[in-house]
LOLUM-247273 format. One record per atom (N, C-alpha, C, CB): residue number from 0; residue in one letter; atom name; x, y, z. Coordinates in nm, 2 decimals, decimal comma. Glycine has a CB too. Example, Ala and Ser with C-alpha at 12.3 -4.5 7.8 and 13.67 -1.06 7.14 Angstrom:
LOLUM-247273
(0 A N (1,32 -0,57 0,78)) (0 A CA (1,23 -0,45 0,78)) (0 A C (1,32 -0,33 0,78)) (0 A CB (1,13 -0,45 0,90)) (1 S N (1,28 -0,22 0,71)) (1 S CA (1,37 -0,11 0,71)) (1 S C (1,29 0,00 0,79)) (1 S CB (1,41 -0,06 0,57)) 
***
This chain:
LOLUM-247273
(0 X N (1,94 -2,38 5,08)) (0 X CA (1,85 -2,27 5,10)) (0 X C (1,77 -2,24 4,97)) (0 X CB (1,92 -2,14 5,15)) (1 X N (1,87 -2,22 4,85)) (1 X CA (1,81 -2,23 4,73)) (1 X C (1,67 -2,33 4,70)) (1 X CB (1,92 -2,27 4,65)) (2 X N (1,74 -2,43 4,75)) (2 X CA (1,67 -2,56 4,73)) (2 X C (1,49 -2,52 4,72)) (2 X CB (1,71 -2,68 4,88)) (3 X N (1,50 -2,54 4,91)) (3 X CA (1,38 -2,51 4,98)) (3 X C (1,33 -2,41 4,94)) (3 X CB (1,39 -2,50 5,11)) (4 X N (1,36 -2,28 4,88)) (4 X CA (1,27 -2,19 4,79)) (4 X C (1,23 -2,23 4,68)) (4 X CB (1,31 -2,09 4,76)) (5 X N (1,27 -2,33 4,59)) (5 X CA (1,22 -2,34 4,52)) (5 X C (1,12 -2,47 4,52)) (5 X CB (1,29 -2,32 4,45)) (6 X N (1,08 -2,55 4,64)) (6 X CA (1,02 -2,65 4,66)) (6 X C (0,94 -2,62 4,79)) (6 X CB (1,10 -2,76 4,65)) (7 X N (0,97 -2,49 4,75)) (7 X CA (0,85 -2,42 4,92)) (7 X C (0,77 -2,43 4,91)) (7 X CB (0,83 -2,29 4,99)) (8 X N (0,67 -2,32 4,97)) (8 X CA (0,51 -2,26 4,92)) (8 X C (0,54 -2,19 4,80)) (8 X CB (0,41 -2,16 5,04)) (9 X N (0,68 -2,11 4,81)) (9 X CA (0,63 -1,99 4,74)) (9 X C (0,76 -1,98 4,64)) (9 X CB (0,60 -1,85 4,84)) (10 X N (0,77 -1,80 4,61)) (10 X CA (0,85 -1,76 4,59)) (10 X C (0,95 -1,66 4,64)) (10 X CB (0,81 -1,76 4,53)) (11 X N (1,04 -1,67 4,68)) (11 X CA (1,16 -1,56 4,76)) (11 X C (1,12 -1,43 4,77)) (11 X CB (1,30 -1,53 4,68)) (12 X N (1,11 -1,36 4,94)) (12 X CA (1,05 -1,22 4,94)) (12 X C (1,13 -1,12 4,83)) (12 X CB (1,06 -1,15 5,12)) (13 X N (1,22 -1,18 4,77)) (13 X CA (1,24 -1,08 4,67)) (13 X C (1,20 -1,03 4,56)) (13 X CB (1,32 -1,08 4,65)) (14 X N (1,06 -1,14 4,49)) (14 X CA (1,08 -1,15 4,39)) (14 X C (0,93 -1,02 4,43)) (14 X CB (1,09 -1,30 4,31)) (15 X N (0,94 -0,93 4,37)) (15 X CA (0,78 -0,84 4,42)) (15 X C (0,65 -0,88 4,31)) (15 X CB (0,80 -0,62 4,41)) (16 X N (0,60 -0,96 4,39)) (16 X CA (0,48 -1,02 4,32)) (16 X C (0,35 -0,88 4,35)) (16 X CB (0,44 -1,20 4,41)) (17 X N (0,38 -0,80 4,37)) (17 X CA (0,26 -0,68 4,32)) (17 X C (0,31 -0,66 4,22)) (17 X CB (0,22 -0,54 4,39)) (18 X N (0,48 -0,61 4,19)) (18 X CA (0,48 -0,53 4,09)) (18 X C (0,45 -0,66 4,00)) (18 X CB (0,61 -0,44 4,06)) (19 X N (0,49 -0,77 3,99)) (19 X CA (0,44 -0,82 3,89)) (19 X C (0,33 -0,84 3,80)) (19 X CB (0,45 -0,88 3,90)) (20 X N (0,22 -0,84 3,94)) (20 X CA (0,13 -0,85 3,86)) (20 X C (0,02 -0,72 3,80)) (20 X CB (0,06 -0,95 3,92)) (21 X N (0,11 -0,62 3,78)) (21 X CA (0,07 -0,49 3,73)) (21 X C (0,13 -0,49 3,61)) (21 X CB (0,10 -0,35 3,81)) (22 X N (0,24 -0,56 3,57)) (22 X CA (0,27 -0,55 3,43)) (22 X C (0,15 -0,59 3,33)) (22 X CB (0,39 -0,63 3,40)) (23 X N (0,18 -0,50 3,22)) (23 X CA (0,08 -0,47 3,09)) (23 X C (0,18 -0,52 2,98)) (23 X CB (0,03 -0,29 3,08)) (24 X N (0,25 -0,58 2,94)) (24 X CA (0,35 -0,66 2,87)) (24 X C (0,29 -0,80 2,85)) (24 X CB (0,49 -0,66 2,94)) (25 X N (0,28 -0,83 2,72)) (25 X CA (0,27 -1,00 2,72)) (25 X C (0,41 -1,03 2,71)) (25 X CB (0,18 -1,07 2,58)) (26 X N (0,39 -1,17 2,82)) (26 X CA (0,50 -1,24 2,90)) (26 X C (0,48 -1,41 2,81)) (26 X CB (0,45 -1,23 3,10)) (27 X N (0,61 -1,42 2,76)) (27 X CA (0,59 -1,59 2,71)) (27 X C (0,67 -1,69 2,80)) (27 X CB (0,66 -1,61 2,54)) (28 X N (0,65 -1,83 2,87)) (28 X CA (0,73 -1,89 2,97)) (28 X C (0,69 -1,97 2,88)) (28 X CB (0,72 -1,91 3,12)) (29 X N (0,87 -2,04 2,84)) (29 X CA (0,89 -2,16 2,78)) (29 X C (0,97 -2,26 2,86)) (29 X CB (0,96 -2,13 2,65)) (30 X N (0,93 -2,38 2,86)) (30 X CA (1,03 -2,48 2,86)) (30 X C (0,98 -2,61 2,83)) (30 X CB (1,09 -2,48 2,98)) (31 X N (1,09 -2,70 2,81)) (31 X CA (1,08 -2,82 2,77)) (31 X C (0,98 -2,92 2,80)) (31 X CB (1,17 -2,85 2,80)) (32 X N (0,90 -3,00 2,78)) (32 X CA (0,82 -3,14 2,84)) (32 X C (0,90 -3,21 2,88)) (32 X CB (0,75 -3,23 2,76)) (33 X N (1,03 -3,25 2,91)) (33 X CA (1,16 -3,31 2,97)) (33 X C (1,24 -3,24 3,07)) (33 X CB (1,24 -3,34 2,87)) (34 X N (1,22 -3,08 3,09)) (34 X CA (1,27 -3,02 3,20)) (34 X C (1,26 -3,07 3,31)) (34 X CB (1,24 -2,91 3,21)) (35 X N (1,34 -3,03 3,40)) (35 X CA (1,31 -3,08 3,54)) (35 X C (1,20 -2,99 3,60)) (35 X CB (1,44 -3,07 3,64)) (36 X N (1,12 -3,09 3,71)) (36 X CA (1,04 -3,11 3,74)) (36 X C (0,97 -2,93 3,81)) (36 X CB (1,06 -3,24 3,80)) (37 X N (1,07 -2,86 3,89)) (37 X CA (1,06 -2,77 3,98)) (37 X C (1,05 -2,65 3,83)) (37 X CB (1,19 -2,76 4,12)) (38 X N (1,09 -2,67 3,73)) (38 X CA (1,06 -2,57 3,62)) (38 X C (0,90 -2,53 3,60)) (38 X CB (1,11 -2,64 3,47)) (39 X N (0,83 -2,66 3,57)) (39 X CA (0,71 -2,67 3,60)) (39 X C (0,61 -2,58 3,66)) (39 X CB (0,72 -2,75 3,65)) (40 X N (0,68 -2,59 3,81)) (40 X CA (0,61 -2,52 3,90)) (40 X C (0,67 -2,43 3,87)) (40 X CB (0,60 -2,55 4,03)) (41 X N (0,75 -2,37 3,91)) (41 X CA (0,80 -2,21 3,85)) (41 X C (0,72 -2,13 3,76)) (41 X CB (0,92 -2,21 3,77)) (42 X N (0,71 -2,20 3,60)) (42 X CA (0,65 -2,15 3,56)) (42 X C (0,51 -2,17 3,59)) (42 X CB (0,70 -2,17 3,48)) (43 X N (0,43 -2,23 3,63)) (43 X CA (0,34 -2,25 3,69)) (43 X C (0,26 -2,11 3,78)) (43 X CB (0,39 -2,34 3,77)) (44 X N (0,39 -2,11 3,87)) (44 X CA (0,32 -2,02 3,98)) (44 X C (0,40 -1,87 3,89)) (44 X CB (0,38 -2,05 4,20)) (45 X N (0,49 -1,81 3,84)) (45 X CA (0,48 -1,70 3,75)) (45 X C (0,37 -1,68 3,65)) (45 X CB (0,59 -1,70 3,68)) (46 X N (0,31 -1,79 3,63)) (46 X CA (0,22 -1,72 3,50)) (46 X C (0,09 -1,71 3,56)) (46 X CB (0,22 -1,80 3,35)) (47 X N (0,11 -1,76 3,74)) (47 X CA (-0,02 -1,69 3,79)) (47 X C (-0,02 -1,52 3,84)) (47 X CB (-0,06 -1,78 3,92)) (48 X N (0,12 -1,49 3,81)) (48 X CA (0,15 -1,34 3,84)) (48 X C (0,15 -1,24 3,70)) (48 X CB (0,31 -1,33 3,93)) (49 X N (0,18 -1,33 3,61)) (49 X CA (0,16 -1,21 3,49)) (49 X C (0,04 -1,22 3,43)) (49 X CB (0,25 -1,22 3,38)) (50 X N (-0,07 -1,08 3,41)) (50 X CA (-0,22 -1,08 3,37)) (50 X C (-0,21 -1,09 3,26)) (50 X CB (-0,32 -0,97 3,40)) (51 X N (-0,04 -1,09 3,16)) (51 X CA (-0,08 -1,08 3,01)) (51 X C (0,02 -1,24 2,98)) (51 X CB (-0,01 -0,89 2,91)) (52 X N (-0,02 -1,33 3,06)) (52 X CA (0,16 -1,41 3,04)) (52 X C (0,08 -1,57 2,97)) (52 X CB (0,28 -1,45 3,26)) (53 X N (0,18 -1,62 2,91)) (53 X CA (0,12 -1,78 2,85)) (53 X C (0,26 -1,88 2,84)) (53 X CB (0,03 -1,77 2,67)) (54 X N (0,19 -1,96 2,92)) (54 X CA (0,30 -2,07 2,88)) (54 X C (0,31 -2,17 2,74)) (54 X CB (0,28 -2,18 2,99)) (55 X N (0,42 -2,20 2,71)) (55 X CA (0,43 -2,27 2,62)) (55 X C (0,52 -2,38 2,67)) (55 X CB (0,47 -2,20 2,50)) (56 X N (0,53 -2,52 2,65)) (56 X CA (0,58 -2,66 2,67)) (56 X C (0,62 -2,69 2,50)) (56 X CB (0,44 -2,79 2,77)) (57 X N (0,75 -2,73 2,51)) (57 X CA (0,79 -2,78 2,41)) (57 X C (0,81 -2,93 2,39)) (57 X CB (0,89 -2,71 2,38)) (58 X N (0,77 -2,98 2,33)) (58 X CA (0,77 -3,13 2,32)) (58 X C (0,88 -3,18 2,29)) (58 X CB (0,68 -3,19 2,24)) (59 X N (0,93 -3,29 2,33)) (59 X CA (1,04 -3,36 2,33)) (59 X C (1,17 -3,29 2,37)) (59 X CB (1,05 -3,41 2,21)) (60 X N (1,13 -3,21 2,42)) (60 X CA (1,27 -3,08 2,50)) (60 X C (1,28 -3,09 2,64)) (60 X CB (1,24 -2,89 2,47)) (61 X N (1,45 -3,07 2,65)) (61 X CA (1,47 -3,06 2,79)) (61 X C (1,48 -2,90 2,83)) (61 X CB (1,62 -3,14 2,83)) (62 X N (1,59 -2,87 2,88)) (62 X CA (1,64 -2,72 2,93)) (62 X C (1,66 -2,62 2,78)) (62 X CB (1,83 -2,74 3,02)) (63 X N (1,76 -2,69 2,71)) (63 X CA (1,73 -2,59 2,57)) (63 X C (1,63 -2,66 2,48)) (63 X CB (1,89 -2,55 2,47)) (64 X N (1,51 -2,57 2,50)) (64 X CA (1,42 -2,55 2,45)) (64 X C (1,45 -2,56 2,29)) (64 X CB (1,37 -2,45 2,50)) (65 X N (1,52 -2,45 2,23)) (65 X CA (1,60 -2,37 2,11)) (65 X C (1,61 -2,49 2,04)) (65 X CB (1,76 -2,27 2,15)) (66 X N (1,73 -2,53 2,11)) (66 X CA (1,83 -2,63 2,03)) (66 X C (1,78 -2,74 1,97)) (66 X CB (1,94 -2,69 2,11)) (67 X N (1,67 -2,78 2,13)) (67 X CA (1,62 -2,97 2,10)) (67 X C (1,50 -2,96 1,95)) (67 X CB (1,50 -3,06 2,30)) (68 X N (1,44 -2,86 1,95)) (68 X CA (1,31 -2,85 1,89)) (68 X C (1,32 -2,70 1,82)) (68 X CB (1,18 -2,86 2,02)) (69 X N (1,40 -2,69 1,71)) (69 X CA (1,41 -2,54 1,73)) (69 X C (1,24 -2,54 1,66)) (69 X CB (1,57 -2,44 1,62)) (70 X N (1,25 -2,59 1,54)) (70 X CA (1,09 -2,61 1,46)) (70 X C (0,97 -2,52 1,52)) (70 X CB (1,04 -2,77 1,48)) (71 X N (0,95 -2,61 1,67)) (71 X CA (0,81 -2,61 1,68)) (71 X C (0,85 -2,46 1,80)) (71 X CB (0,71 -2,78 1,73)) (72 X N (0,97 -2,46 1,86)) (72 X CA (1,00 -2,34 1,96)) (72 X C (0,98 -2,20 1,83)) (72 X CB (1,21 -2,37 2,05)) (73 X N (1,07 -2,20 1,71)) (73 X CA (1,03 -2,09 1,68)) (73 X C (0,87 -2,07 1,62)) (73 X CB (1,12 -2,06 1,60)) (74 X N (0,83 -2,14 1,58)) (74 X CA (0,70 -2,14 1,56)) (74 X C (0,59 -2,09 1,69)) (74 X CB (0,69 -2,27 1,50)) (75 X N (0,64 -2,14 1,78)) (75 X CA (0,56 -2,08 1,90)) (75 X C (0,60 -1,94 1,99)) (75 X CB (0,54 -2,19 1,99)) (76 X N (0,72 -1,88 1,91)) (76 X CA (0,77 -1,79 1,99)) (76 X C (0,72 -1,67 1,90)) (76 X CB (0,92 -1,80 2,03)) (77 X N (0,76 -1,73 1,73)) (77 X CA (0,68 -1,61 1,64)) (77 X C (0,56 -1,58 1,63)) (77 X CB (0,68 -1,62 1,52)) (78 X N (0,45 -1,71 1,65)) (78 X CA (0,32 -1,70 1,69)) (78 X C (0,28 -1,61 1,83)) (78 X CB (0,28 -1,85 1,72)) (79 X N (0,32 -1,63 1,92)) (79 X CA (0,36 -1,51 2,02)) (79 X C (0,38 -1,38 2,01)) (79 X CB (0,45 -1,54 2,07)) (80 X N (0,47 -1,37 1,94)) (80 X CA (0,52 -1,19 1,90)) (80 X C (0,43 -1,12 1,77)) (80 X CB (0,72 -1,20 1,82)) (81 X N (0,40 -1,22 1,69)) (81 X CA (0,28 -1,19 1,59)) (81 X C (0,13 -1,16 1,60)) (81 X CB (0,28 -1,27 1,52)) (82 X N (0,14 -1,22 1,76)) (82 X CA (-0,01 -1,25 1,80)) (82 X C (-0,02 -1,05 1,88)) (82 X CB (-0,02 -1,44 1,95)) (83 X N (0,07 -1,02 1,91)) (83 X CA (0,10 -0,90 1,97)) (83 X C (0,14 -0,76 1,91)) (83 X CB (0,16 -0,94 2,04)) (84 X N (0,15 -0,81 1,75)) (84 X CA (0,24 -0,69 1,65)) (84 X C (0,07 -0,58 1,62)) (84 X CB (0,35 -0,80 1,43)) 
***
């Protein structure tokens, strides 16, 4: 069941995509260039729900982002939070 929600159309009636996309918060979605594939879309279709949100892809990373690449992950997470101070 899990599965098929996440390789559906969409996303689970739970997740409330109005309220999402009324947040006024910048939103950062990270993950790896080696993550599995359905991350992708996830983040994909979330950052078509947040009006303040940006993805970032870390190169040569799988799931931990952090660990594989911390370098260029903190660099793009401080660039983020600085971009907003």
């Amino acid at each position: 069941m899990i599965i098929a929600k996440l390789f559906g159309p969409g996303f689970p009636d739970s997740l409330p995509k109005n309220e999402a996309r009324k947040l006024q918060i910048p939103v950062l979605l990270v993950y790896g260039e080696e993550s599995p594939k359905f991350f992708h879309s996830i983040s994909d279709k979330l950052l078509e729900l947040f009006p303040h949100g940006r993805k970032v892809v870390i190169p040569g990373t799988s799931h931990e982002t952090h660990g594989d690449n911390p370098e260029v992950y903190n660099e793009e997470v401080m660039g983020f939070i600085n971009n907003y101070e």
